[in-house]
Structure formats: structure tokens, C-alpha cells
FISE-568108 format. One record per residue (C-alpha): residue number from 1; x, z, y; residue in three letters. Coordinates in Angstrom, 1 decimal. Layout:
BEGIN
{NUM, {X, Z, Y}, "ALA"} ...
***
This chain:
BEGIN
{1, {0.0, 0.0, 0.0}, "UNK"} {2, {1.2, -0.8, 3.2}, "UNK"} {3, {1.7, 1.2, 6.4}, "UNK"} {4, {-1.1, -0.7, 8.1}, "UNK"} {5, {-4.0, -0.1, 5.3}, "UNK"} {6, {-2.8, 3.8, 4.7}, "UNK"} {7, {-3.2, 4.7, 8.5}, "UNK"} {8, {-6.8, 4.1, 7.2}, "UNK"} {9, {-6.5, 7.4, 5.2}, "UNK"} {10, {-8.2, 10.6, 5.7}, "UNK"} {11, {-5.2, 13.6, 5.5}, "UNK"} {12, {-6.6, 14.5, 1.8}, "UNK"} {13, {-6.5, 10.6, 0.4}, "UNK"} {14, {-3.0, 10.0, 2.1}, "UNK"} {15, {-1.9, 13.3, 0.4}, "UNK"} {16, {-3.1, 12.1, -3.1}, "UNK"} {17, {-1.7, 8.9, -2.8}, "UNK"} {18, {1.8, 9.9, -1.4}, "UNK"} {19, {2.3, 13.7, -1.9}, "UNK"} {20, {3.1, 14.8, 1.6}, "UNK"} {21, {1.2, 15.3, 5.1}, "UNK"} {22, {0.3, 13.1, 7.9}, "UNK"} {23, {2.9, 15.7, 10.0}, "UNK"} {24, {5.6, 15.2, 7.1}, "UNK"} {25, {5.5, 11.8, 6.8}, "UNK"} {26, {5.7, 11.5, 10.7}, "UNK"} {27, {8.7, 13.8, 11.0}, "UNK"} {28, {10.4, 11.4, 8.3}, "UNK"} {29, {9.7, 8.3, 10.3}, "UNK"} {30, {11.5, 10.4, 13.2}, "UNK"} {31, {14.6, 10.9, 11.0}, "UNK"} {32, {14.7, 7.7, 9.9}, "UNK"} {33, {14.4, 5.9, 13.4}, "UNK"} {34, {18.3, 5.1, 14.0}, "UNK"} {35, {18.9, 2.3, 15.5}, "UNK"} {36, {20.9, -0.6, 13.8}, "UNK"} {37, {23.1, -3.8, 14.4}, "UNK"} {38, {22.2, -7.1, 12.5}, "UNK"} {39, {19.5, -8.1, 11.1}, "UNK"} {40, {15.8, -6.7, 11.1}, "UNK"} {41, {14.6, -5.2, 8.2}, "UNK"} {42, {12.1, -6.9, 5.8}, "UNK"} {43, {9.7, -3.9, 6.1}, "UNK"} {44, {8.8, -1.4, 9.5}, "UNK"} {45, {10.3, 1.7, 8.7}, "UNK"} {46, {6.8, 3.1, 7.9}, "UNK"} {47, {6.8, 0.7, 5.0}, "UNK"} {48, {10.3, 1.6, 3.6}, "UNK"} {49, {9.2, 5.7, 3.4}, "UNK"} {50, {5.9, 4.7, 2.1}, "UNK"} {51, {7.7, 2.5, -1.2}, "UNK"} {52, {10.3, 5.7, -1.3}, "UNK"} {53, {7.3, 7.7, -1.8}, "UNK"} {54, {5.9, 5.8, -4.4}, "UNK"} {55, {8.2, 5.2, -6.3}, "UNK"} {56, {9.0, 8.7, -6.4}, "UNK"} {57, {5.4, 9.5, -7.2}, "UNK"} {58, {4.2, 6.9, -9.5}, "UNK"} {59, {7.1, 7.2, -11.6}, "UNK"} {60, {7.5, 3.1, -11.5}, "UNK"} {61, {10.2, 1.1, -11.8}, "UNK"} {62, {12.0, -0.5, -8.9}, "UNK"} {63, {10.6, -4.2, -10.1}, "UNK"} {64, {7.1, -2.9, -9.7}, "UNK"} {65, {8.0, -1.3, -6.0}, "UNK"} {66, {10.0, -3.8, -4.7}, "UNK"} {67, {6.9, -6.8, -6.6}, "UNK"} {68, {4.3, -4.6, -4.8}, "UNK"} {69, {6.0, -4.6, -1.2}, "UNK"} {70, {7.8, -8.1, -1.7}, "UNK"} {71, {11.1, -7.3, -1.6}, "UNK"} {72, {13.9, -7.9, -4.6}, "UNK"} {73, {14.8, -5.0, -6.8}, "UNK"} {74, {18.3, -4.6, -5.0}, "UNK"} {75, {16.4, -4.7, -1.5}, "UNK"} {76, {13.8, -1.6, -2.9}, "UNK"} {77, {16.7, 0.2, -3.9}, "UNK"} {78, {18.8, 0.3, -1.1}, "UNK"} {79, {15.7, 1.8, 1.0}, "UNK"} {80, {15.1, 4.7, -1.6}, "UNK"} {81, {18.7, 5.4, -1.4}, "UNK"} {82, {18.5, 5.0, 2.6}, "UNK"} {83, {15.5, 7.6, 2.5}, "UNK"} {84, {17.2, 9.9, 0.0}, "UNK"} {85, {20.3, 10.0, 2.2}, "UNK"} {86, {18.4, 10.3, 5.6}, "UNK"} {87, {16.0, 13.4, 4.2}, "UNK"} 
***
């Protein structure tokens, strides 16, 4: 699910489908907002937490993650490890 179709989420349906608060997920959005040379990223930074977060809560594998938000495998993995590092 992208960013755009979850900000339709009452606070109880975006908990069940990502495990954390509206006020968590904003203060991870502030931690990740650093600002970087080259070139754009694929996804909004909303969208990179939001595939972190489920792929850590689904239990799927990168393909499915990265199929789902249509990036490659190596692309989803980088932005978990991104997250990780950045939380």
C-alpha cells in the first residue's frame, strides 16, 4: 500500500496494517528526511518506511516488497537497510 491510499487510514486500521502510530511513523519520516546528492529516489520517503514496515510485519520476502511497490529486489533492500540504519 502506498503512502497516498494509507493517509486514508483511521489511527486503528493504519496500526493493524503497519504496527506503529500515526505519531511514530511521522517521527520516522523526520529521521529519515536528510537531504541527498544525485539522483531522486524511486519512492517518497513515506513509501520507503511504509515497505520497511511491511516487510518487517508480513514476514515477506523482499521479491514480494519490492513486486508490490515496483522496485527490484536489490532497490527494496537497500531501503530496509537505509530504515534500519536511520531508526
Amino acid at each position: 500500500m502506498k503512502y497516498i491510499d494509507s493517509k486514508k487510514l483511521s489511527e486503528t486500521q493504519f496500526k493493524r496494517y503497519t504496527g506503529i502510530s500515526w505519531s511514530t511513523f511521522d517521527l520516522m519520516q523526520l529521521k529519515q528526511q536528510t537531504p541527498s546528492k544525485g539522483r531522486p529516489p524511486k519512492l517518497s520517503i513515506e513509501d520507503q518506511i511504509l515497505l520497511c514496515l511491511s516487510y518487517w510485519r508480513e514476514y515477506r520476502t523482499l521479491f514480494h516488497v519490492a513486486t508490490s511497490y515496483g522496485v527490484s529486489e536489490p532497490t527494496a533492500s537497500r531501503i530496509v537497510r537505509h530504515v534500519e540504519d536511520a531508526a
